[in-house]
NUMITI-59764 format. One record per atom (N, C-alpha, C, O): residue in three letters; z, y, x. Coordinates in pm, whole numbers, padded with zeros to 5 digits, always signed. Atoms other than C-alpha are relative to their C-alpha. Example, Ala and Ser with C-alpha at 12.3 -4.5 7.8 and 13.67 -1.06 7.14 Angstrom:
// residues 2
ALA+00000-00119+00089;ALA+00780-00450+01230;ALA+00000+00120+00090;ALA+00066+00118+00194;SER-00006-00119-00082;SER+00714-00106+01367;SER+00073+00109-00077;SER+00090+00220-00026;
// end
This chain:
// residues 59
UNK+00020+00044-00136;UNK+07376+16690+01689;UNK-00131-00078+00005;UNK-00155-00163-00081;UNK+00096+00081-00002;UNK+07036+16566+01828;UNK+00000-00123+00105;UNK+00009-00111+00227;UNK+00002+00135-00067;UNK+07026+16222+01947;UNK-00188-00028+00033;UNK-00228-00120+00104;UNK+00160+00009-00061;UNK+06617+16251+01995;UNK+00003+00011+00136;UNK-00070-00068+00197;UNK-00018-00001-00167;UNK+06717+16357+02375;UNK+00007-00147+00078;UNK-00062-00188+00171;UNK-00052+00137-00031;UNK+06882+16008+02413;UNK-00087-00095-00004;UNK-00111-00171+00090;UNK+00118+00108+00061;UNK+06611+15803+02213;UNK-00114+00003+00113;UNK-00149-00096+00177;UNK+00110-00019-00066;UNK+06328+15972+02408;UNK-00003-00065+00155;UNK-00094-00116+00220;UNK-00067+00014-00157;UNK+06534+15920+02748;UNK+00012-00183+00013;UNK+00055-00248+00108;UNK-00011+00167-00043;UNK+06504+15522+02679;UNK+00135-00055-00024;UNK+00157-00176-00012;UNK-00147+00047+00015;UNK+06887+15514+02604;UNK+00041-00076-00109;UNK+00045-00042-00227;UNK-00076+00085+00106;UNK+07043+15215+02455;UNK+00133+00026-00080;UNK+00245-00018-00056;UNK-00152-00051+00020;UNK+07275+15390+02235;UNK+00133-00096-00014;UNK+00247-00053+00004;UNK-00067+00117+00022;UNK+07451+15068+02170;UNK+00099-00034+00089;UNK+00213-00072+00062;UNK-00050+00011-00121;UNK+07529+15045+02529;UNK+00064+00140+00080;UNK+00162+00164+00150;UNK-00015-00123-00107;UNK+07522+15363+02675;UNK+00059+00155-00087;UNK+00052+00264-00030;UNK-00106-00092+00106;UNK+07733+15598+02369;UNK-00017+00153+00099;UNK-00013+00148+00222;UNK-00028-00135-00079;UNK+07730+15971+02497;UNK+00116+00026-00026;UNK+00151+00030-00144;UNK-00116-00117+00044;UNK+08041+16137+02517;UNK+00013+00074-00078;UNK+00116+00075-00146;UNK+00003-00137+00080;UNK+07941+16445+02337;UNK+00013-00067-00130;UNK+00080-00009-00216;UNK+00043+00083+00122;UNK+07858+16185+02058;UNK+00164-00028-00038;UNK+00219+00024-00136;UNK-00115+00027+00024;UNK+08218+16021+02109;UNK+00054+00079-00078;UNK+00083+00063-00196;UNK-00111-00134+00062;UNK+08403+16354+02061;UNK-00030+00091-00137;UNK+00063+00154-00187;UNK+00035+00011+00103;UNK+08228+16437+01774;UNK+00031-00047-00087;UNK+00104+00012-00167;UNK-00054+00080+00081;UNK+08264+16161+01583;UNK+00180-00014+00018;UNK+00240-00028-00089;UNK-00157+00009+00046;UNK+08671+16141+01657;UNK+00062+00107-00055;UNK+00175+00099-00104;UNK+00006-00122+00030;UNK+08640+16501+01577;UNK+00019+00002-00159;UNK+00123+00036-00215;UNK+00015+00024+00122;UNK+08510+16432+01223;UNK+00110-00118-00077;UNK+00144-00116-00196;UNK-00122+00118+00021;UNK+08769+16130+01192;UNK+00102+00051+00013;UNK+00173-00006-00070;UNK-00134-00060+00012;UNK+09060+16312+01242;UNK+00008+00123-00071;UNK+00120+00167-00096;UNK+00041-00106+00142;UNK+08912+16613+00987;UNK+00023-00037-00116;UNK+00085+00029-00200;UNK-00015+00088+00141;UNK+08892+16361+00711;UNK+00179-00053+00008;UNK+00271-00039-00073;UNK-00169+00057+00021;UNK+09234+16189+00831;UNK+00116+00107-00075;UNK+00212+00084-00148;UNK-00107-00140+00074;UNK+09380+16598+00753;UNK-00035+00027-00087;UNK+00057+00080-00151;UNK+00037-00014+00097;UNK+09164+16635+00482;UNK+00101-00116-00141;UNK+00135-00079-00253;UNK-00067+00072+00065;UNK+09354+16303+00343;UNK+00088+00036-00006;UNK+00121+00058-00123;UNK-00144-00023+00039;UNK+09698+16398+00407;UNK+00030+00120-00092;UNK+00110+00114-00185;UNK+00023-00155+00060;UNK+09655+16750+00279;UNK-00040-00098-00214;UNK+00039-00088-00308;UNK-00006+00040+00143;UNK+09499+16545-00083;UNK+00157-00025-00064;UNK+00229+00006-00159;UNK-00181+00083+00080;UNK+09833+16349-00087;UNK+00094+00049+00001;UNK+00194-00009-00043;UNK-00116-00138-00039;UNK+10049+16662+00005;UNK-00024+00043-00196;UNK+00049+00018-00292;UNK-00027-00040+00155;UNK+09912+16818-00337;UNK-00041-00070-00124;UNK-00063-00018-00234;UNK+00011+00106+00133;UNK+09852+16504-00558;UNK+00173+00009-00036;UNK+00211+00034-00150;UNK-00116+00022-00013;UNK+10218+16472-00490;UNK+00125+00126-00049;UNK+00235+00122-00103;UNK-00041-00140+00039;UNK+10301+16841-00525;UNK-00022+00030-00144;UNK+00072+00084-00201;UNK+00017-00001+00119;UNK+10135+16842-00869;UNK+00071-00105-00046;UNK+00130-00073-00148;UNK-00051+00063+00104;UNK+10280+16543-00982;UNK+00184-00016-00054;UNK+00244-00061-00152;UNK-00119-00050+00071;UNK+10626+16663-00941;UNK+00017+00135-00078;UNK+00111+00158-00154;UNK+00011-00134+00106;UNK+10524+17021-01093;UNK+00037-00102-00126;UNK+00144-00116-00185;UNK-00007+00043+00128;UNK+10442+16811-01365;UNK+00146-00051-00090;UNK+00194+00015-00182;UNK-00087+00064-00036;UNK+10720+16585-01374;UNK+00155+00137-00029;UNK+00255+00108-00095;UNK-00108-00072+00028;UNK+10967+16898-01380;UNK-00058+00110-00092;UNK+00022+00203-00108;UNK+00027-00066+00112;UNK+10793+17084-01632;UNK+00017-00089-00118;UNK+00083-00046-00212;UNK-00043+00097+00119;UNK+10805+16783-01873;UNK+00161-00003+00017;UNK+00202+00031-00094;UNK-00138-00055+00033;UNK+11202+16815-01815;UNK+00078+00087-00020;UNK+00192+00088-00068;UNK-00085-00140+00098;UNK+11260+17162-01870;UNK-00087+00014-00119;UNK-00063+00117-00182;UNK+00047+00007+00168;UNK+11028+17090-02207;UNK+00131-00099-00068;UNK+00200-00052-00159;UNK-00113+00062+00052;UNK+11289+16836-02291;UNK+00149+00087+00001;UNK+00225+00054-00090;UNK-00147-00097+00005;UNK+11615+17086-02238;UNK-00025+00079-00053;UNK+00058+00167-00075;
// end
């Protein structure tokens, strides 16, 4: 995304945030948030593989 439009246009991004900008960024924030759950789905998934392969090595 180019923010040079904004800059050039005198806009205080500080103050004056674009929309397009907003939705973007909550865009990318809620990508990473599924990107996280999805890690801890198969950290969790492997660590009971594991977890039940070390007990049918023991039987």
């Amino acid at each position: 995304m180019d923010g040079s439009q904004y800059l050039n246009s005198g806009w205080n991004l500080s103050k004056e945030f674009p929309q397009e900008y907003r939705e973007k960024i909550f865009e990318c924030v809620e990508e990473e948030k599924h990107k996280q759950a999805l890690n801890l789905i198969n950290k969790e998934d492997t660590k009971d593989k594991e977890e039940l392969a070390k007990k049918n090595q023991r039987n």
